[in-house]
KOLLUMKOL-180793 format. One record per atom (N, C-alpha, C): residue in three letters; z, y, x negated. Coordinates in pm, whole numbers, plus 50000, padded with zeros to 5 digits. Each point is the difference from the previous one (the first is absolute). Example, Ala and Ser with C-alpha at 12.3 -4.5 7.8 and 13.67 -1.06 7.14 Angstrom:
! residues 2
ALA507804943148681/ALA500005011950089/ALA500005012049910/SER499285010550035/SER500065011949918/SER500735010950077/
//
This chain:
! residues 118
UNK467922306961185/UNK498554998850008/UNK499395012049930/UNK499164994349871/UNK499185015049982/UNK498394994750020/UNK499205015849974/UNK498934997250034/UNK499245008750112/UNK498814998349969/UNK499365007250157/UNK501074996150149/UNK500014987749980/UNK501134996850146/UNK501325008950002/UNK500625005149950/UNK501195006749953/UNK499655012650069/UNK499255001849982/UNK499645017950006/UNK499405001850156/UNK500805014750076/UNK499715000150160/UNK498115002949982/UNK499774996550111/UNK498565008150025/UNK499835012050041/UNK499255008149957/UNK499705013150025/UNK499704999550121/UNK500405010650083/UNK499725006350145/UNK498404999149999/UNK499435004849918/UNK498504999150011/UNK499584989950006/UNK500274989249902/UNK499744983850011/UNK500444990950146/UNK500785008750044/UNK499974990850132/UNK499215002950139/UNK499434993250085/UNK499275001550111/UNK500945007450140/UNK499595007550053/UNK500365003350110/UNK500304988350096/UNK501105000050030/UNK499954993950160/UNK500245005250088/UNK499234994350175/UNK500225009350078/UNK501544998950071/UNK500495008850011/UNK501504998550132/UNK499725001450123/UNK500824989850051/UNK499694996650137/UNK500915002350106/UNK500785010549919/UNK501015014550089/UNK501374988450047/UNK500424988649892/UNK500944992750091/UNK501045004849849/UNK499415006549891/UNK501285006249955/UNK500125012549977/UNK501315007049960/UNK499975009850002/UNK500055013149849/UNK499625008650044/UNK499335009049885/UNK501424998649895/UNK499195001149872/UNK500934999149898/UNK500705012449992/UNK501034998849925/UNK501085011050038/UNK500095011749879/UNK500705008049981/UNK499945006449875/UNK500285000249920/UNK500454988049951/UNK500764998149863/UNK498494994149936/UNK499394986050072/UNK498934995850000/UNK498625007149980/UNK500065009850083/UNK498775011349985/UNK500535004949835/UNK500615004649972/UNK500175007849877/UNK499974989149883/UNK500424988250034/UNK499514992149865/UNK498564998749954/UNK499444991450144/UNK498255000150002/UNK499525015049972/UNK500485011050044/UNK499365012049964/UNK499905000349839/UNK501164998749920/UNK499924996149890/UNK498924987149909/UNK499324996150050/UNK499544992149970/UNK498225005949994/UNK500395011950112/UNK498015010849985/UNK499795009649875/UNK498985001550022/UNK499705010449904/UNK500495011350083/UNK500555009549896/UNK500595014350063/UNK499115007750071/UNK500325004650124/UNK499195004250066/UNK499834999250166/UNK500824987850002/UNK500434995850140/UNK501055005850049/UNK500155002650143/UNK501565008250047/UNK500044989350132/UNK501534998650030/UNK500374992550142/UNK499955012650052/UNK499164997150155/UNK500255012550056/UNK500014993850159/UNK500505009950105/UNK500304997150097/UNK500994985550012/UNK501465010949896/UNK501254992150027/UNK499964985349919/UNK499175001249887/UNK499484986149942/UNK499574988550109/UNK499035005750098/UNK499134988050085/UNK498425003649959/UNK499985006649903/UNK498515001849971/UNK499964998349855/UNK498434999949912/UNK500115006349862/UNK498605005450014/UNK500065008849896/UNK498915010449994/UNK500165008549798/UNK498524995650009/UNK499765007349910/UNK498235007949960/UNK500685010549948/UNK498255009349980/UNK499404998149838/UNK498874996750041/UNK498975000549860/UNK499415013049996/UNK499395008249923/UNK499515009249998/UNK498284995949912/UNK499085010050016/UNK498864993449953/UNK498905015549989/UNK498924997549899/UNK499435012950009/UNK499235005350106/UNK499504991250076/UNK499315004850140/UNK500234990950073/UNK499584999950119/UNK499784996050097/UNK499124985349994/UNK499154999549961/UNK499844984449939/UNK500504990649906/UNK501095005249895/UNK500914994550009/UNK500834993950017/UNK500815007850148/UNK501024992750095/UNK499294994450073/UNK498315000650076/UNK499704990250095/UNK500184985649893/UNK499135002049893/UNK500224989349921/UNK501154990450019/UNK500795006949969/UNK501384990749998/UNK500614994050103/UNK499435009250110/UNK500784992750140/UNK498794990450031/UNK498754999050008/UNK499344984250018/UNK500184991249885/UNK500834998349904/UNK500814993149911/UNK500804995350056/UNK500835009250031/UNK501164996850073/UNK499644992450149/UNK499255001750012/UNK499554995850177/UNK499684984049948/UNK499244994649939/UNK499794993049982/UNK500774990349933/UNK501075006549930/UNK501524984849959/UNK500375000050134/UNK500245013350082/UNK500654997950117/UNK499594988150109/UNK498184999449963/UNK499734990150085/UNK500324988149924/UNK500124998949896/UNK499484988049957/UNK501854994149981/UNK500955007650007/UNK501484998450042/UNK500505000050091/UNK499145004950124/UNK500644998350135/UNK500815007050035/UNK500195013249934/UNK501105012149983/UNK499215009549994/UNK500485012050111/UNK499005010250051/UNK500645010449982/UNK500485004149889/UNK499875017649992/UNK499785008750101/UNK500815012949979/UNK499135010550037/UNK499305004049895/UNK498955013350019/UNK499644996849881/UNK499675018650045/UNK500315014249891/UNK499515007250067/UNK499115008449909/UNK498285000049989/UNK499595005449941/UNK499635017049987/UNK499965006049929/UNK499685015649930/UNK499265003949894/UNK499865012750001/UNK499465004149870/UNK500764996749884/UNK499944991849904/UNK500374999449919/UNK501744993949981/UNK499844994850122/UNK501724988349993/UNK499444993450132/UNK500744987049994/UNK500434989050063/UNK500864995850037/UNK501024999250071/UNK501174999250056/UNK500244982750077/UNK500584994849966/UNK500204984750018/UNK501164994250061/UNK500155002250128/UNK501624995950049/UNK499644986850064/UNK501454991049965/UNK500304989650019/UNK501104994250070/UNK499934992750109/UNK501244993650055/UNK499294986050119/UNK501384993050019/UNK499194988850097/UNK500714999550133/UNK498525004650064/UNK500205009250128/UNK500724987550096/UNK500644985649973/UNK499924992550099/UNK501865003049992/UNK500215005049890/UNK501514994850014/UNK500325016850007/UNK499255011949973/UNK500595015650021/UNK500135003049863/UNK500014990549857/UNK500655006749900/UNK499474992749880/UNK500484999149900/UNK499834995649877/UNK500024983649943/UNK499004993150036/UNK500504984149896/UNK498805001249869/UNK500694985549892/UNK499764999849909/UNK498275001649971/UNK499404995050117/UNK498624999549981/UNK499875016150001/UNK500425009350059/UNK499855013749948/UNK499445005149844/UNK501054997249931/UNK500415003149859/UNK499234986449978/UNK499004992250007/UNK499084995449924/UNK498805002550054/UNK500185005650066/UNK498475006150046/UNK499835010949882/UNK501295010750017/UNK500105015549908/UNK499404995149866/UNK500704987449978/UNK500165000349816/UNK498044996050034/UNK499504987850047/UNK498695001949965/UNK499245007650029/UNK500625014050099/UNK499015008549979/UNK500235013449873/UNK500724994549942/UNK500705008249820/UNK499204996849899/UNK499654982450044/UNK499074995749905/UNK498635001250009/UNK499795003050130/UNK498315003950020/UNK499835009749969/UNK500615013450028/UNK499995010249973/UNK500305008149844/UNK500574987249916/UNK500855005449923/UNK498375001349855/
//
């Protein structure tokens, strides 16, 4: 098969879904592929059950900027960030609090917030 059909969809192109904590967090072979798949900048942290990454920005309106950006795919994806604002960075950690750790809707939340931001 060639063609647009041939070709995977981008992490960004796909919609969040929510988990409903009946599976369990993806593991680390898994985390490090999808990590591969962000823009650089993301780290697994806390044992790869989280991801997190910092924007930096010239002031302080700035980063509010970006986090009601971000607030708002979050609503409009059903995926709730933390979200931690500062002078001049934004800090964005991610995980799905129902299962303790990492699924795929994670790493498509990250990638569209790469593309909002980007």
């Amino acid at each position: 098969m060639t063609g647009v059909y041939s070709r995977a969809m981008s992490l960004a192109d796909k919609d969040c879904v929510p988990c409903r904590g009946d599976v369990p967090p993806l593991g680390e072979a898994e985390v490090r592929r999808l990590q591969g798949e962000l823009q650089p900048g993301w780290e697994a942290t806390e044992g790869g059950r989280r991801l997190r990454r910092e924007w930096r920005f010239a002031d302080f309106r700035g980063a509010l900027t970006a986090a009601n950006k971000i607030g708002d795919l979050a609503d409009a994806q059903d995926h709730h960030p933390d979200l931690h604002v500062a002078w001049g960075r934004l800090v964005v950690e991610i995980w799905t609090h129902t299962i303790g750790g990492l699924s795929e809707a994670d790493f498509v939340f990250a990638a569209k917030c790469d593309r909002l931001l980007s």
